[in-house]
N, C-alpha and C positions, 0 to 999 in steps of 0.2 A: 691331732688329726689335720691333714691338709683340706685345703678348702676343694670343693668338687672341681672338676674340669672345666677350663674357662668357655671352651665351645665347643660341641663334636664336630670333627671334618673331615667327612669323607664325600666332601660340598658341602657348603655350611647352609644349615636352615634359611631359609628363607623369612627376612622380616616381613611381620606381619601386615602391617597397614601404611598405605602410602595414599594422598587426597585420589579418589576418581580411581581406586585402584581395588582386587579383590585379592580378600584376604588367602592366600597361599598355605598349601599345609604344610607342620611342619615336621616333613620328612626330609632330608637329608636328600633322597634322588626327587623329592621335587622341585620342581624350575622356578624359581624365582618368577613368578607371575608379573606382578605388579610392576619390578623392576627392567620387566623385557618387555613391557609396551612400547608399541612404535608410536612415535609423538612427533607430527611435521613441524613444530616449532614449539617455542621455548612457553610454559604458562603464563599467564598474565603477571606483568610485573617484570616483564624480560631482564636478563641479566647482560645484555651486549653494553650499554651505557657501562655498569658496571664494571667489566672485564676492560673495555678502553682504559678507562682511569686507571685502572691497576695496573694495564702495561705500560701508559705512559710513566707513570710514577717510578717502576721499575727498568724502564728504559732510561729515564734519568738517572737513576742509582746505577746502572753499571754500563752508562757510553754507549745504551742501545742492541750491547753485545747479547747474543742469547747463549743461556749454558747448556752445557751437555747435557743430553737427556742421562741422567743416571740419576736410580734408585737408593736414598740416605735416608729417606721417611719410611714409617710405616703407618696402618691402617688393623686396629685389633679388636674384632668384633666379639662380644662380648653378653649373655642375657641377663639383664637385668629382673626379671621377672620369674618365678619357680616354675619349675619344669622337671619333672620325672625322669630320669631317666636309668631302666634296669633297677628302679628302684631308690637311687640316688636325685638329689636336686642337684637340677646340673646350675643354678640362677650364681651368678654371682657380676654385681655392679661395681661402679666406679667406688660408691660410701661402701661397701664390701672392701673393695681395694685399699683404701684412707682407713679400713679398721684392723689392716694386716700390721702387727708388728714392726717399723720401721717404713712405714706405708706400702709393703716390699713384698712379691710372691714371685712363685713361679707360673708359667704361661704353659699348663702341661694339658693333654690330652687331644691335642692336634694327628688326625688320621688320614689325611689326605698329601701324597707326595710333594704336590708343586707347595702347598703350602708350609709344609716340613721342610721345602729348600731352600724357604722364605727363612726361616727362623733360622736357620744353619747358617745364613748369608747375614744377618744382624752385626753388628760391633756397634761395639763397647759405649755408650755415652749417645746412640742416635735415639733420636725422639719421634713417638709414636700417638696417633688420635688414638684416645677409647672408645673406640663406636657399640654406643646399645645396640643389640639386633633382638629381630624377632620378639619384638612387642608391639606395643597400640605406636608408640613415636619413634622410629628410630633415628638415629642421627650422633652426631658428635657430642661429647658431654665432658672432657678432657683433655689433656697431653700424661704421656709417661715416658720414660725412660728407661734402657734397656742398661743393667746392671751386672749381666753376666751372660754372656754371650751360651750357646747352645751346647747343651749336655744330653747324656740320656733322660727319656721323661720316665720316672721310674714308675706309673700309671702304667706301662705297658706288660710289667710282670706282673701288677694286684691282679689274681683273679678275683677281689670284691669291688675291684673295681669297675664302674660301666665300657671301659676304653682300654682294657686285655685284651692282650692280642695275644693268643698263644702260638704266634707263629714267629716270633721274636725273642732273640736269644741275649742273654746277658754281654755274652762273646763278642756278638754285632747288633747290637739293638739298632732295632729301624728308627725308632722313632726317638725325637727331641723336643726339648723345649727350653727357654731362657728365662731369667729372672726379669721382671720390673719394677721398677718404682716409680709411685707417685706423684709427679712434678705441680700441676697444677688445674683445677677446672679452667674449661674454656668459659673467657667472661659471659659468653649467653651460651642455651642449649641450639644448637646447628643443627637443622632437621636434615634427612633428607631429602624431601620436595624440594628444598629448598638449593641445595647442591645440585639436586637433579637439574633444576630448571638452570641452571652454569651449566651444566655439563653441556646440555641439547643447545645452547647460544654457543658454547665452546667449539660444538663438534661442524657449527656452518661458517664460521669467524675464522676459526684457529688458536683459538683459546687455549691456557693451560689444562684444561680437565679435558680434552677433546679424547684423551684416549685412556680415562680413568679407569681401574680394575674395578673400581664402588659399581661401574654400570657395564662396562666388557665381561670380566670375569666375576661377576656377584656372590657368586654362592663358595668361595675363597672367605675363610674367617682369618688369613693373615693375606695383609696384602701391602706392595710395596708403591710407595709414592716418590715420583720426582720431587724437589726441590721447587720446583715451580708448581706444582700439584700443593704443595704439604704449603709454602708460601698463600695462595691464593686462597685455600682455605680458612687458613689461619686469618685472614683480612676478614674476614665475613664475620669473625667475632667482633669489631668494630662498627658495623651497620647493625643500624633498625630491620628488622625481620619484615618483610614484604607482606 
């Protein structure tokens, strides 16, 4: 039996709890609550110190030059926690992930376009955060790897499935998904408060996350990252937690 669907998306659920925030329900056309407060400055503990050193650092490594904005990372949200759905538990985590076979599945049950163009856009060996969503903490808790670029998701002909689509033909299936494997946890759990508060320093500076989809386009269960996105993050595994 495959394991249930890694996230419904037709807008991905809204995580559930974020500090100073209320909890959002989780339907699929509702908005990201928490994640769309307007915030005139960054929470205590600011990230702008922070974000200096990282571009000086990084200015030193490549001569100052800045790279092209293009998308090589991904962002793959994912519920840690059980959840119904049609009757199916849609939960499956990262220790779910590290108990597949070859630490390896497929990334199937994705129902929303732009995010199905994400997954069709994937190659071969690019490396992805596994973001928990829609639970008590969300935030980064791994890296994966994409081991076979985008196929039919065949969830879309199970009618016992939650995520049949019966308007989806064998002939030209709408819908995709790709294989991952499991690379490695990130050294600490990366909240998101904790990103957030980069992001709001990022978006007055000019910071790498100034135009991140974690906070523009939120309720996207795949989502793609710059280089300089997927970089900066990745540093944060490095720091004591604020």
């Amino acid at each position: 039996m495959p394991w249930p669907s890694r996230k419904r998306d037709k807008g991905a659920v809204a995580d559930k709890k974020e500090p100073d925030a209320k909890i959002a329900k989780t339907k699929e056309e509702t908005l990201d609550k928490e994640e769309e407060e307007k915030s005139t400055k960054p929470p205590a503990g600011s990230s702008k110190s922070g974000w200096k050193n990282w571009k000086k650092a990084k200015e030193s490594d490549s001569g100052g030059e800045e790279s092209k904005i293009t998308y090589c990372h991904w962002l793959l949200k994912s519920e840690p926690e059980s959840r119904l759905e049609k009757g199916v538990d849609v939960k499956f985590s990262i220790d779910d992930l590290k108990a597949q076979p070859n630490q390896t599945t497929f990334w199937d049950g994705v129902r929303n376009y732009q995010a199905r163009n994400f997954l069709r856009a994937m190659k071969l060996g690019q490396q992805a955060f596994f973001y928990h969503s829609n639970c008590k903490e969300p935030g980064i808790v791994g890296i994966v790897k994409i081991v076979k670029e985008a196929y039919p998701d065949h969830t879309q002909f199970d009618q016992k499935d939650p995520h049949y689509d019966s308007s989806s033909r064998k002939e030209n299936p709408k819908w995709s998904m790709v294989d991952v494997q499991f690379v490695r946890m990130t050294k600490r759990f990366i909240p998101l408060s904790e990103i957030k508060a980069h992001y709001l320093a990022h978006k007055a500076d000019g910071g790498p996350l100034k135009n991140m989809m974690l906070f523009t386009r939120q309720r996207l269960s795949i989502q793609p990252l710059t280089k300089e996105e997927f970089d900066f993050v990745l540093s944060l595994e490095e720091e004591k937690p604020h």
